[in-house]
MITITI-795124 format. One record per atom (N, C-alpha, C): x, z, y; residue in one letter. Coordinates in steps of 0.1 Angstrom, whole numbers, plus 5000, padded with zeros to 4 digits. Example, Ala and Ser with C-alpha at 12.3 -4.5 7.8 and 13.67 -1.06 7.14 Angstrom:
// residues 2
513250784943A
512350784955A
513250784967A
512850714978S
513750714989S
512950795000S
This chain:
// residues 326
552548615200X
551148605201X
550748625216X
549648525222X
549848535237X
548548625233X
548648695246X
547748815256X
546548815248X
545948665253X
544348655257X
544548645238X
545048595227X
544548605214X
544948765208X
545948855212X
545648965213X
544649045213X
544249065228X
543049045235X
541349025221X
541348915220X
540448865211X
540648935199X
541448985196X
541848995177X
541249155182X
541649225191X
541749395191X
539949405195X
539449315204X
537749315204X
537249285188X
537549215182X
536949155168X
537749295159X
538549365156X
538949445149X
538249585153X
537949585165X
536849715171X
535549665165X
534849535166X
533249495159X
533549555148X
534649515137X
534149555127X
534649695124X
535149755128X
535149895128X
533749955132X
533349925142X
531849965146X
531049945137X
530749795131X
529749745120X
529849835107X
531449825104X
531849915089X
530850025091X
531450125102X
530750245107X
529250275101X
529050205112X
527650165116X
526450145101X
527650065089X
526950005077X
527350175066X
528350215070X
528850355061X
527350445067X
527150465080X
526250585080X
524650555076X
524350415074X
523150385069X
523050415057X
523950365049X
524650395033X
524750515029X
525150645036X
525550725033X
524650855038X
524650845054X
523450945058X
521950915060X
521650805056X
520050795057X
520050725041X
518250785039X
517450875047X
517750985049X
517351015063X
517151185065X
515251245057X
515651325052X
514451415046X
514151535052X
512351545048X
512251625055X
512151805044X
511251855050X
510951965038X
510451905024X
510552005014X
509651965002X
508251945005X
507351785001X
506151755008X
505651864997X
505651944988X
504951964975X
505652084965X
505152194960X
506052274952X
505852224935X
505652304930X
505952274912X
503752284913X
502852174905X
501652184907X
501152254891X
500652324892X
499652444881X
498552314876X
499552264861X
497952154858X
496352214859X
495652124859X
494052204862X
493252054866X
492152004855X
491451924853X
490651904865X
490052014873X
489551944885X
490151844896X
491551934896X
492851864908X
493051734902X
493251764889X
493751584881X
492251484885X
491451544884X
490251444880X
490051404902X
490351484911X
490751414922X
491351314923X
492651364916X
493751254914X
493451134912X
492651144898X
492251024895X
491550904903X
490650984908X
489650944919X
490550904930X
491550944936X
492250854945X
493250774940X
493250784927X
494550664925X
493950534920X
492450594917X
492050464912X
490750384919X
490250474929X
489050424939X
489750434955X
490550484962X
490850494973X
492450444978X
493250484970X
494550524974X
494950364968X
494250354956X
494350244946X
495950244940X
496450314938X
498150334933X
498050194919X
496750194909X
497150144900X
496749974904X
496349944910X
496349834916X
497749734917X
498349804924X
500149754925X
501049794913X
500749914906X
501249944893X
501149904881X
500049794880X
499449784866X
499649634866X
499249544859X
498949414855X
497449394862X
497249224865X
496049204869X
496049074865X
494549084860X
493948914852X
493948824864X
494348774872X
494048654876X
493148564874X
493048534864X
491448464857X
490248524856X
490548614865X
488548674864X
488748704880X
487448684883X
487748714904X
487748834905X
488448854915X
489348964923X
490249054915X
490648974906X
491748974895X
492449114886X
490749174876X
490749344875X
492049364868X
492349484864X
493449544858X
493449444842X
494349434836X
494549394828X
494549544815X
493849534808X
493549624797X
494849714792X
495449804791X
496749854784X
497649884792X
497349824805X
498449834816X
498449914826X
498050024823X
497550124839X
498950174842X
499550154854X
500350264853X
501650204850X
501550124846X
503450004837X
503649964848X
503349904857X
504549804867X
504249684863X
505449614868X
505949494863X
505649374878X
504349404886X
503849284897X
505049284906X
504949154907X
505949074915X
505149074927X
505749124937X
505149084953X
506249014962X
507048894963X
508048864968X
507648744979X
508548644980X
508748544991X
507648494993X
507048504986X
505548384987X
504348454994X
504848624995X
503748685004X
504248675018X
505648695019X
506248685030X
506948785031X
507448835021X
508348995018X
509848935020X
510749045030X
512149005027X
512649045011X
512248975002X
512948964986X
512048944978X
512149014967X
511049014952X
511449194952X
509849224953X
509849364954X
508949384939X
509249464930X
508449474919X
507949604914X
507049634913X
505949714911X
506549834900X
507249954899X
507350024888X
506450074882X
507050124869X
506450204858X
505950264866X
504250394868X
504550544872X
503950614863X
503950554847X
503450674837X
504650754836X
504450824826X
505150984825X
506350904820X
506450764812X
507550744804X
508350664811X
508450664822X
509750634833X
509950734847X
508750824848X
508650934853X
508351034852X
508551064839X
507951214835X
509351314835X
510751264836X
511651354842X
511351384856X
510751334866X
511151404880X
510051494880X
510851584892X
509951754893X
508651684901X
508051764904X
506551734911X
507251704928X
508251764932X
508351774945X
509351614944X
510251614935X
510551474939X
509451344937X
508151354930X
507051254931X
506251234939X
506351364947X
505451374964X
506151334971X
507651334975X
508651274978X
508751124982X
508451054969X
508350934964X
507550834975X
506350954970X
504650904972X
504550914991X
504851014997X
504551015012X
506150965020X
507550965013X
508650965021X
509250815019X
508850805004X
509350634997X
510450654992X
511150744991X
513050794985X
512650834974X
513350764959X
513050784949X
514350934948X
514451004934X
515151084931X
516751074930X
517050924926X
518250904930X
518550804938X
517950824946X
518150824962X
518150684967X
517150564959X
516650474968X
515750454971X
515350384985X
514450354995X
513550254987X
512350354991X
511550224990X
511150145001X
511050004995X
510049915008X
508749935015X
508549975025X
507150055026X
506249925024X
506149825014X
505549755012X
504049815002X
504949944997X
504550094988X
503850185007X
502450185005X
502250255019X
502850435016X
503850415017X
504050565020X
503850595034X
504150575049X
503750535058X
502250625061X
501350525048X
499950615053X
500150725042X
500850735031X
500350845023X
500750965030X
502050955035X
502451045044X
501051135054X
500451075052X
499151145061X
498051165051X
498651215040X
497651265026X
497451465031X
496151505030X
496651615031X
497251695018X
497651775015X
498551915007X
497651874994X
496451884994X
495751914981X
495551784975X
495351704984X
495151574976X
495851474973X
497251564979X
498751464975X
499051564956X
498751654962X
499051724946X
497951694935X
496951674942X
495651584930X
496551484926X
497351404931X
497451294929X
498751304921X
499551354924X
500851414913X
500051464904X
499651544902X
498151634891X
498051474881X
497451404887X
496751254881X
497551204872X
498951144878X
500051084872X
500751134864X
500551284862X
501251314848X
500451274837X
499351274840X
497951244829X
497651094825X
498651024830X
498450884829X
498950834815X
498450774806X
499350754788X
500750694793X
501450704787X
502850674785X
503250564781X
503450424784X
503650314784X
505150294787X
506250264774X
507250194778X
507550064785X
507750034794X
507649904801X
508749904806X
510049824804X
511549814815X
510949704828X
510949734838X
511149634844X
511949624856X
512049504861X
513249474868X
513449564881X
514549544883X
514849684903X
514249584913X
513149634920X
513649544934X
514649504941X
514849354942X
516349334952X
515549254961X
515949364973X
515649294990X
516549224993X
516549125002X
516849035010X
518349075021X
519649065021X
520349125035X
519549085046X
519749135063X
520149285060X
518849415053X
517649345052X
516849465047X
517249555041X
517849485029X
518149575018X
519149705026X
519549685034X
520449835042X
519449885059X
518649805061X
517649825070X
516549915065X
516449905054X
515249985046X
515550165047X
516750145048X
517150315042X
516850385057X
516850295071X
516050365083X
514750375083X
513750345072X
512550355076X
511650505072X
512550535060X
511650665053X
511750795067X
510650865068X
510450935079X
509951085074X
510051205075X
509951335072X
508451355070X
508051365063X
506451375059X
505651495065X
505151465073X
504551585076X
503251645071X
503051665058X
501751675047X
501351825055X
499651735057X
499151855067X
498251955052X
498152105056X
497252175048X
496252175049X
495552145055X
494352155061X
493851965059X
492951975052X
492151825045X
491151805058X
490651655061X
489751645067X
488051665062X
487851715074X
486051725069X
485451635072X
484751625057X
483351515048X
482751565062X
482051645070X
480951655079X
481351535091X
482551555096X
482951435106X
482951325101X
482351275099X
482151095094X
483151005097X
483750975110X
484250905115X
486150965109X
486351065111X
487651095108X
487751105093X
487251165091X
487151115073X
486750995066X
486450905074X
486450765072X
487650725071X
488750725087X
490150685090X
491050725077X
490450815077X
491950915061X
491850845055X
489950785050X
490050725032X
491050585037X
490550525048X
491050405053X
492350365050X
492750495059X
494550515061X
495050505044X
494850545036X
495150605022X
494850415014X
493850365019X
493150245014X
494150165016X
494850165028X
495750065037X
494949965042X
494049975042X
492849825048X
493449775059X
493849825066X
494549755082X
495949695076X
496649695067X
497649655057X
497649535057X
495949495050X
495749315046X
494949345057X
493849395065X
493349345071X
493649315086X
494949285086X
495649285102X
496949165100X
496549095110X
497748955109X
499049035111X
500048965105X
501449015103X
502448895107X
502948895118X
504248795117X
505948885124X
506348815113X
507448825112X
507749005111X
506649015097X
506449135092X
506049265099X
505849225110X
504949325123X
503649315121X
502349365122X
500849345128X
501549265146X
500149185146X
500349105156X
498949215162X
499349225177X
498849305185X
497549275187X
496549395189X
494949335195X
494449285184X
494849265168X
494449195157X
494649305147X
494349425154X
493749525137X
492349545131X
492549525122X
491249495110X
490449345114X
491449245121X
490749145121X
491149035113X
491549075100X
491548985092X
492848865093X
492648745083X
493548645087X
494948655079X
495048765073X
496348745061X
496248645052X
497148605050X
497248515040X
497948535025X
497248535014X
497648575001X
497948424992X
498648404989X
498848274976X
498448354966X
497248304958X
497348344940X
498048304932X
498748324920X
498748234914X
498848104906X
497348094911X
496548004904X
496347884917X
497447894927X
497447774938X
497047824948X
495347884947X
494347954958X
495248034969X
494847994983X
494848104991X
494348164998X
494248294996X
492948355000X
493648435016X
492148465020X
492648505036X
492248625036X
492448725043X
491748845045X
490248825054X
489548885058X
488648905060X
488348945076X
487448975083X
487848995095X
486549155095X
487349275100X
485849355098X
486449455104X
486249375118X
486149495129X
484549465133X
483749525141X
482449535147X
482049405152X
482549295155X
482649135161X
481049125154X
480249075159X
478849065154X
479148885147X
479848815153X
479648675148X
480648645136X
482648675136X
482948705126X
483448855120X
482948955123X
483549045114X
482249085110X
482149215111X
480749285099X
479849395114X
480049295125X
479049385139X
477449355130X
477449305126X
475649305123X
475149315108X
476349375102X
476249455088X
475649585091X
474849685082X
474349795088X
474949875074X
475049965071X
475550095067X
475350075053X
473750045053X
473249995035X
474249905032X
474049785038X
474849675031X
476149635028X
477249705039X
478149785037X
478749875024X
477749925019X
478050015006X
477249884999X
476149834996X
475849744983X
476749644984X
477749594991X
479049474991X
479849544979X
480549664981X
481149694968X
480149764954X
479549834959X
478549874950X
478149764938X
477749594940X
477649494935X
479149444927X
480349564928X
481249504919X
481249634906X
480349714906X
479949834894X
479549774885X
479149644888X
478549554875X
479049484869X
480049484859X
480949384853X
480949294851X
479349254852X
479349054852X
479749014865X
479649104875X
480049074888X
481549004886X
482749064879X
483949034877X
483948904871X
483348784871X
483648684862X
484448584860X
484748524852X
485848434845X
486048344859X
487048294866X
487448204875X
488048104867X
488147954868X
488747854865X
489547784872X
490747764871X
492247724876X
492447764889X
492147684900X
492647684911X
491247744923X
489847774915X
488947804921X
488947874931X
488447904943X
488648074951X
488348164943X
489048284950X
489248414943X
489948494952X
490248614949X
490548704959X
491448824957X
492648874963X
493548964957X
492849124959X
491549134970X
490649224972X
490149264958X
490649414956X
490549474940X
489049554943X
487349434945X
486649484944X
485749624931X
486349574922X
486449644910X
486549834913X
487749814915X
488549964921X
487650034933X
487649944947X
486950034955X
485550044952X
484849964940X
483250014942X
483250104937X
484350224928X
484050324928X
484250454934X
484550384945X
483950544957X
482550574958X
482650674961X
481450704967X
480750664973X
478950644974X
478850584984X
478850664999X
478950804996X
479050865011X
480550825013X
481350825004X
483250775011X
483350625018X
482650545011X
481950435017X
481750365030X
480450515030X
479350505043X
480750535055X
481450645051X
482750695057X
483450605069X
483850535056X
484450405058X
484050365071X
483150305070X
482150185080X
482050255093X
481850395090X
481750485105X
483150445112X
483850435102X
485050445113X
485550305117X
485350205107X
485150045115X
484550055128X
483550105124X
482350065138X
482850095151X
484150215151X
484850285165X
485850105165X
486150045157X
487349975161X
486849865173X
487849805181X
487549705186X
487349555184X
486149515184X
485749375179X
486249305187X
486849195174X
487649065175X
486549005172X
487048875183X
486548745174X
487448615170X
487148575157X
488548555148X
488048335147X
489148255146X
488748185139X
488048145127X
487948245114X
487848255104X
486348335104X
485348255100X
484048335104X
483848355086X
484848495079X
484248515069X
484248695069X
483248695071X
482948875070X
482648915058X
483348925051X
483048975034X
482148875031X
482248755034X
481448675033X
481048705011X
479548655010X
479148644993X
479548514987X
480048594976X
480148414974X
479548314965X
């Protein structure tokens, strides 16, 4: 064997030593975790009835958890299904794989303790010990405070019990071993933000909403810089339709600069009315925006809201639709 193919074989026998390595400690030592985000929660109907209120007007947990009609606009929960799983969110959104929506009634999670479901909810590391895709914002839940992450554990025990199997997420290589770097130590503050500060208790509902999520271009699974909350995601329904996000930073021409505070709250407010939800036909527009769910916030959580748009920096977008009516 001459020199230089020696040479070559002992460089290529070190790569994969390093990669092996390298692939064993992702596998094996990550995630790193942090403290318990949460101890054992004292049920108690007010804390649940928070819960509720953020899993189903803010946080929107059952949105991604549940079934949704497609045939009615902005495509409400499907009747029986709160809570089952089963949504496919894969290649067609632009996800590395088919990422699928679990059970989170009590009857595929009513074994784990409370601290491994806060866990779940702000870290993404299920109990036996896989990563989630933060396609699940744990990310922003992670910046839930103490009381309203345990409202929210509080909530989901109370949810009916629906047997539903459904499939595991399978990511994409390398994701599928890239993912196990992203869960990050939760740092669940005690201390909740104050309703009196408008503007920061706006960002939380925000942060918790994930609005900057869909409302911020994404390539090559990144936000594209200088383009937060200005809209321009692109969703396939489907029913063919593809719908775009919205643009609603302060931009007076296309985002929501020359919306005022009232009209802001009557945009969702006008989905309280269930004829508002009506029957769509095949390929018509429609929208993966679960108007339904957020008109029931408040309208001071709302008003919140918009306070804290109004700090963002206006873009002006190709797409001149500001929550456009339709």
């Amino acid at each position: 064997m001459s020199r230089v193919l020696r040479g070559v074989l002992t460089v290529l026998i070190g790569l994969g030593v390093l990669v092996g390595a390298a692939g064993a400690y992702v596998r094996f030592r990550l995630p790193r975790l942090g403290d318990t985000p949460t101890q054992h929660i004292v049920a108690d109907p007010a804390l649940a009835g928070r819960g509720e209120y953020l899993a189903q007007h803010v946080a929107i947990c059952v949105d991604c958890h549940s079934e949704r009609d497609y045939g009615r606009y902005s495509a409400p929960l499907k009747p029986g299904s709160l809570g089952a799983g089963g949504e496919v969110f894969g290649h067609a959104l632009g996800l590395p794989g088919e990422l699928v929506a679990p059970n989170i009634t009590p009857a595929a999670i009513g074994g784990w303790r409370d601290a491994e479901l806060a866990r779940a909810i702000t870290e993404g590391v299920t109990p036996d010990g896989r990563v989630l895709f933060p396609f699940m914002n744990y990310p922003g839940y992670a910046q839930m405070c103490r009381q309203d992450l345990q409202a929210l554990v509080s909530y989901l025990r109370t949810l009916p019990a629906i047997q539903h199997q459904v499939p595991r997420t399978q990511l994409d290589f390398p994701v599928n071993l890239l993912v196990r770097t992203f869960p990050k130590p939760a740092a669940v503050s005690d201390t909740c933000p104050q309703r009196s500060d408008s503007v920061a208790y706006g960002k939380y509902l925000a942060t918790l909403a994930s609005c900057a999520d869909c409302h911020t271009r994404h390539e090559n699974g990144a936000p594209v810089a200088g383009q937060d909350f200005a809209g321009g995601m692109r969703f396939p329904l489907p029913s063919g339709y593809v719908a775009h996000s919205a643009n609603i930073t302060p931009d007076p021409e296309t985002g929501i600069g020359r919306w005022t505070k009232a009209a802001f709250i009557a945009r969702f407010a006008a989905y309280r009315r269930s004829e508002a939800i009506a029957a769509v036909a095949g390929a018509a527009p429609n929208t993966p925006m679960p108007w339904q769910l957020f008109a029931g916030m408040t309208d001071d959580d709302l008003g919140s809201i918009y306070d804290y748009l109004r700090t963002q920096k206006p873009v002006k977008t190709a797409r001149a639709e500001p929550l456009a009516a339709r």
